[in-house]
C-alpha positions as a printed NumPy array, in Angstrom:
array([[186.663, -13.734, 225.838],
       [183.332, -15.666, 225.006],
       [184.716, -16.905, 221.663],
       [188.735, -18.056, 223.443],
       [185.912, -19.728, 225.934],
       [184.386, -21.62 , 223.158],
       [187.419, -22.519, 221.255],
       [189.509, -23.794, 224.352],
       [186.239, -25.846, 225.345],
       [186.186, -27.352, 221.803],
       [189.765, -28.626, 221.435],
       [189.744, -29.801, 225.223],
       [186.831, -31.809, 224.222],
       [188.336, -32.794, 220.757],
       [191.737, -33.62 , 221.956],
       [190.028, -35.76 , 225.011],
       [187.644, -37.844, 222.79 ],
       [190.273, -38.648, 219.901],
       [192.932, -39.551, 223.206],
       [189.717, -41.983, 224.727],
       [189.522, -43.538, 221.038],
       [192.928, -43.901, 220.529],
       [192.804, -45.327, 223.921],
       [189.748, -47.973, 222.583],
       [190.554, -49.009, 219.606],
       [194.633, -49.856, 221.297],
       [193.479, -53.223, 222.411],
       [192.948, -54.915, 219.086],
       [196.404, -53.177, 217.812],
       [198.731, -54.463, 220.646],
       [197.312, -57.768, 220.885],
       [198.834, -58.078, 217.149],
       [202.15 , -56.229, 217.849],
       [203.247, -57.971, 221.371],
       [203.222, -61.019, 222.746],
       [200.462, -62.089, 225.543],
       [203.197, -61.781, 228.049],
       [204.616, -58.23 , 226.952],
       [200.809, -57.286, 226.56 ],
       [200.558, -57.946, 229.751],
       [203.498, -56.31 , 230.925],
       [202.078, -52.87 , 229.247],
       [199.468, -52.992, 231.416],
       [201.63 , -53.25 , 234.418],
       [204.418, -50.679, 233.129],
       [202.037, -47.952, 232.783],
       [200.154, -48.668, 235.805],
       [203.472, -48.631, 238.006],
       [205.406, -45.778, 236.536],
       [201.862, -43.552, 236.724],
       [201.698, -44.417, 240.254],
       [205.283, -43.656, 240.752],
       [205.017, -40.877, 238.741],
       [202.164, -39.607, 240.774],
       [204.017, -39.924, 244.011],
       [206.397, -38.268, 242.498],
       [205.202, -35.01 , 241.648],
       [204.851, -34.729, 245.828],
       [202.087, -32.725, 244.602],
       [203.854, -29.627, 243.443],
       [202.229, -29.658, 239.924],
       [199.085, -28.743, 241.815],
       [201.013, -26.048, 243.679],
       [202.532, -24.643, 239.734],
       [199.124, -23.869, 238.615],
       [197.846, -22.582, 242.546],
       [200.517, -20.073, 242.14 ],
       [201.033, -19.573, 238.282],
       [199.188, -16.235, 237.876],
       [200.279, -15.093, 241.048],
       [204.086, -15.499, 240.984],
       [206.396, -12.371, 241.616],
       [209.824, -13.948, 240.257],
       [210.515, -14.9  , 237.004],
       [208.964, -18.273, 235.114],
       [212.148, -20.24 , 234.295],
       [213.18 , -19.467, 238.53 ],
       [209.642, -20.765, 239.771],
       [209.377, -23.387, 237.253],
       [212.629, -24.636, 238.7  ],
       [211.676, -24.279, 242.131],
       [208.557, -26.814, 241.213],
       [210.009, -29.572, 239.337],
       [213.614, -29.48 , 240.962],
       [212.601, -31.841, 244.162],
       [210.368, -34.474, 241.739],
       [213.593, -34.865, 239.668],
       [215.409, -35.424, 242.547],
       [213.183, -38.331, 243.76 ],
       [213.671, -39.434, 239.981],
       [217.535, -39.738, 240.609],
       [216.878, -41.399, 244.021],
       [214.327, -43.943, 242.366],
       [216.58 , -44.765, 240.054],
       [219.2  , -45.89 , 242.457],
       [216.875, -47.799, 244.243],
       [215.403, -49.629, 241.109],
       [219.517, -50.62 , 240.528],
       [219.822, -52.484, 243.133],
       [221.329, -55.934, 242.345],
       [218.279, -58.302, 243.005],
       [215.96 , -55.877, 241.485],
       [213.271, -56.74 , 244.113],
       [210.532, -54.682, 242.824],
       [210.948, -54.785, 239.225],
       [211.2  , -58.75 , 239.332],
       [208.058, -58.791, 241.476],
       [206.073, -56.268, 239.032],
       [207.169, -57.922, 235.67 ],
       [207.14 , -61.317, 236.729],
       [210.913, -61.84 , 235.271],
       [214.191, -61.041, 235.01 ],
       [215.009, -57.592, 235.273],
       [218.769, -56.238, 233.29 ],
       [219.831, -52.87 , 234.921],
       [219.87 , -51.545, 231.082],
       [215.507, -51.85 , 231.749],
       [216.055, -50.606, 235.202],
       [217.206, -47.336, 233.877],
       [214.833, -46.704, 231.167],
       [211.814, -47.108, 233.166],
       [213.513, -44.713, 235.312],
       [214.069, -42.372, 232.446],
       [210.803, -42.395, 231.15 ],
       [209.553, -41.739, 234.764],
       [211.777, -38.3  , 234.578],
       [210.352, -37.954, 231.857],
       [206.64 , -38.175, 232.824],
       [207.579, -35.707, 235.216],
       [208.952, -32.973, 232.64 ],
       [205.864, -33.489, 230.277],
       [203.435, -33.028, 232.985],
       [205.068, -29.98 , 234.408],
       [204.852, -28.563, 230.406],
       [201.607, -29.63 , 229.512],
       [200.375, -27.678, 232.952],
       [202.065, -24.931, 231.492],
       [200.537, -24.89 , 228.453],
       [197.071, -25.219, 230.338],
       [198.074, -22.185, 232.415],
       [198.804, -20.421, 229.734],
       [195.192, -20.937, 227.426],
       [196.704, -22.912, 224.882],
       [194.407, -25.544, 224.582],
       [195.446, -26.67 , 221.133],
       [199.024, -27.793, 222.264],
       [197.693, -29.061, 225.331],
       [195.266, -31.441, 223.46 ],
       [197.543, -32.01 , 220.299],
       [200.817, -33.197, 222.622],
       [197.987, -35.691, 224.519],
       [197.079, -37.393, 221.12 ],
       [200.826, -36.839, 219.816],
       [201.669, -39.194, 222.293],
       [199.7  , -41.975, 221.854],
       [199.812, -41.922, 218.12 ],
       [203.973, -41.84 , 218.14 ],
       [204.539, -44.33 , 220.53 ],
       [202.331, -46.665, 218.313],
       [204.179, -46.022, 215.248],
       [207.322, -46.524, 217.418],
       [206.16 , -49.888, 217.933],
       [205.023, -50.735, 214.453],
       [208.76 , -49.601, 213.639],
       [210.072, -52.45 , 215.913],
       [207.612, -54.656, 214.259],
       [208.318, -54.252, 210.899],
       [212.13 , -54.189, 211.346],
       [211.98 , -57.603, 213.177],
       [212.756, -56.71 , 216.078],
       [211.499, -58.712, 218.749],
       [209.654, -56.482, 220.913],
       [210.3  , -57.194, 224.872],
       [209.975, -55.039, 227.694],
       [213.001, -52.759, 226.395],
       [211.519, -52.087, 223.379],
       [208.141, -51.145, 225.044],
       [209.858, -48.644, 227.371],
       [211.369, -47.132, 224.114],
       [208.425, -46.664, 222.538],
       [206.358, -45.235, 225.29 ],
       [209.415, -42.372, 225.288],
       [208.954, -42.292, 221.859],
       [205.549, -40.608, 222.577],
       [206.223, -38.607, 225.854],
       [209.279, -36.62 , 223.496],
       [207.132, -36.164, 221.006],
       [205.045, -33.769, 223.61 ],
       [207.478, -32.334, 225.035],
       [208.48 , -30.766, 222.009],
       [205.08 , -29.735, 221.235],
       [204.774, -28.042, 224.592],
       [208.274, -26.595, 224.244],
       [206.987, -24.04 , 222.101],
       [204.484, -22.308, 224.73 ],
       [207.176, -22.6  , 227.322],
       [209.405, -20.34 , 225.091],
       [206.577, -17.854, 224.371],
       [205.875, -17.516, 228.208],
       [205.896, -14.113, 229.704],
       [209.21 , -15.104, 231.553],
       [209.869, -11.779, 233.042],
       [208.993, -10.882, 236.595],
       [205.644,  -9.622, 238.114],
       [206.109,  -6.733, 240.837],
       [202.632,  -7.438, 241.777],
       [203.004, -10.926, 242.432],
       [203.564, -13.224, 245.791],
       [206.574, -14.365, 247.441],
       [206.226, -17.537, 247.569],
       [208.68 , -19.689, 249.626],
       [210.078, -23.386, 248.893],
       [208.452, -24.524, 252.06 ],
       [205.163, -22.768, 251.473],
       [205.041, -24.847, 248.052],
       [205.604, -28.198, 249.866],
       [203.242, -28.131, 252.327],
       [200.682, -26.951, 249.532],
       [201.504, -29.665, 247.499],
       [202.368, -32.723, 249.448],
       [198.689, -33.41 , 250.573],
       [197.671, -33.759, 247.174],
       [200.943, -36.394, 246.578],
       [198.925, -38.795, 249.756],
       [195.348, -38.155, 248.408],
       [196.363, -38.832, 244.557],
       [198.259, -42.151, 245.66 ],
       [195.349, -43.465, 247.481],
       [193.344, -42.73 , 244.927],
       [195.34 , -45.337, 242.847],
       [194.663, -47.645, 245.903],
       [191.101, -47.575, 246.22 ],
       [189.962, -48.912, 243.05 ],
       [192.247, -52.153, 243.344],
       [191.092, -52.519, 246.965],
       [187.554, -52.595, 246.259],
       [188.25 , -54.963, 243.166],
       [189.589, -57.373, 245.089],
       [186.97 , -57.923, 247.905],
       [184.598, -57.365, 244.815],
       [186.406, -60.68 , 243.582],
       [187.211, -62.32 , 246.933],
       [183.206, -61.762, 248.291],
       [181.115, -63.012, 244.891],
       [183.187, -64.35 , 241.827],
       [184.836, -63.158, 238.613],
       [182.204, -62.83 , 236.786],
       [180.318, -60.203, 239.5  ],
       [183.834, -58.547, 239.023],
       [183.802, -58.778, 235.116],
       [180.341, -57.093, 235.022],
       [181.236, -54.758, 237.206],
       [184.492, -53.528, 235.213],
       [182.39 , -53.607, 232.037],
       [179.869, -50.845, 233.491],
       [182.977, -48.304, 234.492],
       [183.068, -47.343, 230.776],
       [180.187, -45.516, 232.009],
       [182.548, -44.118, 234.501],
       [185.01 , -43.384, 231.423],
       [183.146, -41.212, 229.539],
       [181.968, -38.924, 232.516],
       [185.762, -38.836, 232.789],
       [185.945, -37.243, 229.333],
       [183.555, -34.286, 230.703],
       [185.373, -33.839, 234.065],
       [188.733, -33.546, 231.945],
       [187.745, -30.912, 229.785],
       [185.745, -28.836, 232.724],
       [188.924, -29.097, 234.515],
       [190.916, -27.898, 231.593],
       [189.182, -24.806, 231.518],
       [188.049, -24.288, 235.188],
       [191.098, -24.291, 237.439],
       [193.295, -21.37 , 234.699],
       [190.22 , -19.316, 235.029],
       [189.842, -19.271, 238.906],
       [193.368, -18.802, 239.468],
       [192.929, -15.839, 237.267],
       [189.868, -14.234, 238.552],
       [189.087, -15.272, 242.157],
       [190.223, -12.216, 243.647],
       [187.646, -10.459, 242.613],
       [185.25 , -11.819, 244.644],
       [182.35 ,  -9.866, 243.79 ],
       [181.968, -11.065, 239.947],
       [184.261, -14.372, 240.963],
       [181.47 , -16.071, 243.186],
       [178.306, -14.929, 240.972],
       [179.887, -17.138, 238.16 ],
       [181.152, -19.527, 240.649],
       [177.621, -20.332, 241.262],
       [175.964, -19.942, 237.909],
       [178.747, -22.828, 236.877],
       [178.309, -24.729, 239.638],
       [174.52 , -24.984, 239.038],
       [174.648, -25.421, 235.27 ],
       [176.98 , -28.395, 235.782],
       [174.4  , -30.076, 238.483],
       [171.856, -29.392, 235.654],
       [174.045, -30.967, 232.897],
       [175.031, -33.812, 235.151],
       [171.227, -34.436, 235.851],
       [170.631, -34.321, 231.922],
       [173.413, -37.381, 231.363],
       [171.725, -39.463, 233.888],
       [168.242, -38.856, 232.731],
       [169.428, -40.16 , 229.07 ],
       [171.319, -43.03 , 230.34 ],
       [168.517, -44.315, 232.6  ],
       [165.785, -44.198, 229.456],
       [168.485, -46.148, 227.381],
       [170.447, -47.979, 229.469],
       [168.394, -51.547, 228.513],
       [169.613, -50.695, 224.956],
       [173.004, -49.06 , 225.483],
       [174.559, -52.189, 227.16 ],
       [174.107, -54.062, 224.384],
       [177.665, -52.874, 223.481],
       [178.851, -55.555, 225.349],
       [178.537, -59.222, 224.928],
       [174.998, -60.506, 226.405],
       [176.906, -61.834, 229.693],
       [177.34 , -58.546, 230.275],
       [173.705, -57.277, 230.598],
       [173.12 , -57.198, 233.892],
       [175.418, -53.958, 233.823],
       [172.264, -52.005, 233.144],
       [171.567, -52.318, 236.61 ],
       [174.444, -50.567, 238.151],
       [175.66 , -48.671, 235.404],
       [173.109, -44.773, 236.692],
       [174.385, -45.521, 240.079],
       [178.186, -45.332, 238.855],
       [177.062, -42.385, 236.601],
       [175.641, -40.712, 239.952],
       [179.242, -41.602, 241.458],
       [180.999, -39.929, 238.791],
       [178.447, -36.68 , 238.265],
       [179.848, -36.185, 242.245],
       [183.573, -36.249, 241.479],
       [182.721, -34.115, 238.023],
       [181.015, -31.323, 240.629],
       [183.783, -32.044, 243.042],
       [186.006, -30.232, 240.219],
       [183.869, -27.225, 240.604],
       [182.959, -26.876, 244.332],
       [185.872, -27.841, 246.047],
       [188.27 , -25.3  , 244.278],
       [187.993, -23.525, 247.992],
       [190.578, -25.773, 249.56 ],
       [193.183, -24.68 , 247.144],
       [192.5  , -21.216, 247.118],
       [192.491, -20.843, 250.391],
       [195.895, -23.015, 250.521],
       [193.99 , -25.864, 253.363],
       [194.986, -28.766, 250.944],
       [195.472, -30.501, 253.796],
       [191.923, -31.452, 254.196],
       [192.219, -34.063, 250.623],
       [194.021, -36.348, 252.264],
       [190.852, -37.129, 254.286],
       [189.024, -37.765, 251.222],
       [190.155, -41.061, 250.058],
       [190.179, -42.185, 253.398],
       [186.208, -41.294, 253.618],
       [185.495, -42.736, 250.466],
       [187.902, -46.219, 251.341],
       [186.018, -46.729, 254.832],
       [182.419, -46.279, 253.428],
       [183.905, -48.837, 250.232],
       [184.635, -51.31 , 252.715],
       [181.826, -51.136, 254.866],
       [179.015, -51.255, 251.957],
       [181.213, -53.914, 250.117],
       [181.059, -56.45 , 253.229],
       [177.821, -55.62 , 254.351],
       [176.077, -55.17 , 251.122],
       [177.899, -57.777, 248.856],
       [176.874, -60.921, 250.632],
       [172.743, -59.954, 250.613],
       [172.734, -58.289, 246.933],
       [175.742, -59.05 , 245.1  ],
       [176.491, -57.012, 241.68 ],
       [173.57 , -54.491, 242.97 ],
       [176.107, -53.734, 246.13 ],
       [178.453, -52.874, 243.637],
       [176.506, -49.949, 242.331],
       [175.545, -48.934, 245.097],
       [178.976, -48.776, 247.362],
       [180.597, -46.886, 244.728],
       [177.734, -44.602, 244.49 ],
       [177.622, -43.821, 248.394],
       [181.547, -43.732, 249.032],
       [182.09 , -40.89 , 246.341],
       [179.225, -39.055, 247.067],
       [180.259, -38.821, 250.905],
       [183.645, -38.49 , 250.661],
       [183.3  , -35.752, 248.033],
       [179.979, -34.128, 250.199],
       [182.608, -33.997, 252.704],
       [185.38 , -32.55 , 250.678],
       [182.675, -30.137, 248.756],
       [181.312, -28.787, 252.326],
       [185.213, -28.006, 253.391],
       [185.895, -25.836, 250.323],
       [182.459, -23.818, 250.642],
       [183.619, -23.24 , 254.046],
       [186.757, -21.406, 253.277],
       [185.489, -20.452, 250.02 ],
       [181.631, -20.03 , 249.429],
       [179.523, -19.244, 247.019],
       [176.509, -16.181, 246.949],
       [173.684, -18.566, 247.549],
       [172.082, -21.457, 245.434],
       [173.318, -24.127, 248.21 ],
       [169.813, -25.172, 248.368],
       [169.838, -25.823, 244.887],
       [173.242, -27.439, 245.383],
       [171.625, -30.011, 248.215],
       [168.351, -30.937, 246.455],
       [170.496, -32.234, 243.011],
       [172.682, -33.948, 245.022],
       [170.247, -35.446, 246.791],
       [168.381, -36.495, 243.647],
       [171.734, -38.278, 242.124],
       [171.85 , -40.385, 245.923],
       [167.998, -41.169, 245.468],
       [168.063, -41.689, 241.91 ],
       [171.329, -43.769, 241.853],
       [170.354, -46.066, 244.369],
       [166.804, -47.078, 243.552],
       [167.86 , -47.442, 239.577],
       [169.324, -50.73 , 240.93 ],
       [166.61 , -52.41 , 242.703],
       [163.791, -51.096, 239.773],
       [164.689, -51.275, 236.509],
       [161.382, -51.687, 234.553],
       [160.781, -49.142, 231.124],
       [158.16 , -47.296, 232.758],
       [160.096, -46.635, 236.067],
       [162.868, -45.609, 233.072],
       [160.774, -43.062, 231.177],
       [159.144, -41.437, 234.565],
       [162.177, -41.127, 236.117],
       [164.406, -39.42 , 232.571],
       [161.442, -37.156, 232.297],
       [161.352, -36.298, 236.035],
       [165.101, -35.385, 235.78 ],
       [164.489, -33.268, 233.172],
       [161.817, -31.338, 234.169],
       [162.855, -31.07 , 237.863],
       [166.072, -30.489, 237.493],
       [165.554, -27.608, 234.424],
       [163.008, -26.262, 237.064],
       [165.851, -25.906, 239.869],
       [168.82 , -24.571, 237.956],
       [166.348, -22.023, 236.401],
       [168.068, -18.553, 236.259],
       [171.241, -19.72 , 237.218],
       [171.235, -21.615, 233.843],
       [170.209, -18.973, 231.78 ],
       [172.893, -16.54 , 233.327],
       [175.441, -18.714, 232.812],
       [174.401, -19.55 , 229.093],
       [174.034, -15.922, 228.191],
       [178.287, -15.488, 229.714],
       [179.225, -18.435, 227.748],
       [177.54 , -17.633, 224.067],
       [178.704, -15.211, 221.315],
       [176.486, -11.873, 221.676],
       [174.915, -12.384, 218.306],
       [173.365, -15.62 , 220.009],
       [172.958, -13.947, 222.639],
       [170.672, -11.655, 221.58 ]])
């Protein structure tokens, strides 16, 4: 089990890195491909068709893996019972993107819209819906090398798609973008068709009955919260813009790569985290003991990245062009922001096991009040600093508050003392990283991290490092 562990933990983290620099390095390919207005126009197509796209799931991918391992009918019969209501919106979206004016299209795109377009964006929106249903399966199923292969699969084809176009001399418009981006989402379906065929598909007489209804109202919450999650961001970007100026706004953008790569660690602990409780957390009695052992080790690993980052962080911006320096300022406190939603991965697993997904639609709501507030009252009197901060302080509430929910329903065997100083340290830490930024306040504070925070996860640590490594390390 210890070496599948390893080797699914390796090809998540693999498969997300190459995806991130495939993601990079896109920029200075595109630019050279399309035209500034079609470049801009692939910014807005994948923007709108994942937010349809995410509406559109009406959360029942989160409700496929809830009840994945715990099915009593047959795969192919509960795999239908999932996706059958998203492709249903799919058909009703695409009658509403046909109608004759083309309202929303035209208003999106910024031109005229053919009803040829129309449909292919819808396509590729059915689509989006059938790969993510197949790549969950693949998750579910431990197959982390198809899982992680089909993510880069489909960036690399749909930018040989395009170079296809290019060197054919084809002009490429909006049509020929939507092609291409299908280009890449077929080329993972196939790869994930082959772990759909090898899935047990019979039935389990030891499984639940689970009702149509009972998978709506699991998943619909989680349709809300994941579309105001989409909101939030662009909200606070434009009071960010509206308050100060653009370049406050640039500066700020530039230091959410920080925000980025914590997203690379959250991805992979996420890959591997949710199969294995819906696996094991009936047995409650091992279940919990590693529930807080992982839990701990994360705070500690979290605590780690932020340490590093503060000692460097004069140095690391240098990345960017010397307008953008001033990121060093804010860029722990977004770090802090994101450590919160990595842990939120981990703790808050509760609310889904316990089927009260209800309570994340409160989240975003939380996190968009306390954005507002500290953007208004903070923006004016410190400018980018408020930045920093109000991200900091509206994840780590809203997710406190989301974290505190699950442990309710769902708790762990101790270590929430542990669990409330490290948090506490991100808050403090985060927050006065903006107003002192001098090398020595840098150095005390990395080594502090270090040595407190090694000091706090103590056993837990070491228990969960002995689960994770090979015996022969091990011993």
């Amino acid at each position: 089990m210890n070496k599948k562990l390893i080797g699914n933990t390796a090809w998540y983290f693999v498969g997300t890195v190459i995806s991130a620099i495939l993601g990079f390095i896109s920029s200075p390919i595109l630019t050279r491909v399309l035209s500034t207005e079609v470049y801009a126009q692939y910014g807005m197509i994948t923007s709108f068709t994942t937010l349809v796209a995410t509406f559109v799931y009406l959360g029942q991918d989160e409700a496929f893996m809830r009840y994945f391992d715990r099915r009593k009918e047959p795969f192919w019969s509960f795999f239908w019972r999932c996706i059958r209501l998203p492709l249903v919106l799919c058909i009703i979206i695409l009658f509403l993107l046909l109608e004759p004016n083309h309202i929303v299209l035209s208003w999106v795109f910024a031109c005229d819209i053919q009803n040829k377009i129309a449909i292919l964006i819808a396509a590729y929106i059915s689509m989006l819906v059938l790969q993510r249903f197949l790549m969950l399966t693949a998750r579910m199923e431990e197959r982390a090398a198809n899982y992680s292969v089909s993510n880069i699969a489909t960036k690399v084809m749909f930018f040989a798609a395009l170079y296809v176009f290019y060197f054919m001399g084809q002009v490429i418009a909006l049509s020929e973008l939507v092609l291409a981006l299908m280009v890449g989402v077929l080329c993972a379906l196939a790869i994930n068709l082959v772990v759909v065929v090898k899935v047990k598909h019979g039935a389990n007489p030891e499984g639940e009955d689970i009702t149509s209804k009972e998978l709506f109202s699991f998943g619909v919450p989680f349709a809300i919260s994941s579309t105001m999650f989409w909101v939030v961001p662009l909200l606070e970007k434009i009071i960010i813009r509206d308050l100060t100026n653009w370049t406050v706004l640039a500066i700020y953008t530039s230091a959410a790569i920080f925000v980025t790569a914590m997203g690379l660690i959250k991805t992979t602990v996420n890959s591997i985290w949710v199969p294995y409780v819906y696996k094991n957390y009936t047995n409650e009695t091992e279940f919990k003991k590693i529930f807080r052992q992982v839990g701990v080790s994360l705070c500690w690993l979290c605590l780690m990245i932020l340490a590093g980052l503060i000692v460097v962080r004069r140095w690391v911006v240098f990345i960017f062009d010397s307008a953008y320096y001033d990121s060093m300022l804010i860029a722990p406190a977004l770090v802090c922001g994101a450590c919160f939603d990595l842990l939120t991965c981990i703790y808050s697993i509760g609310i889904n096991i316990k089927k009260k997904t209800q309570f994340h639609i409160i989240v975003p709501f939380v996190q968009l009040a306390i954005s507002m507030a500290t953007l208004y009252i903070g923006l004016p009197r410190w400018g980018l600093i408020a930045t920093g901060i109000s991200y900091l302080l509206s994840i780590a509430i809203s997710r406190i508050v989301q974290m505190a929910i699950a442990l309710h329903y769902y708790g762990i065997e101790g270590g929430y003392g542990k669990l409330a100083i490290m948090l506490g340290i991100y808050i403090a830490v985060g927050t006065l990283s903006c107003f002192v930024s001098s090398i020595q306040f840098d150095i005390l504070c990395g080594l502090f991290l270090i040595v407190f925070g090694t000091v706090i996860a103590g056993k837990d640590l070491y228990a969960a490092l002995a689960y994770v490594l090979p015996n022969e390390v091990r011993e």
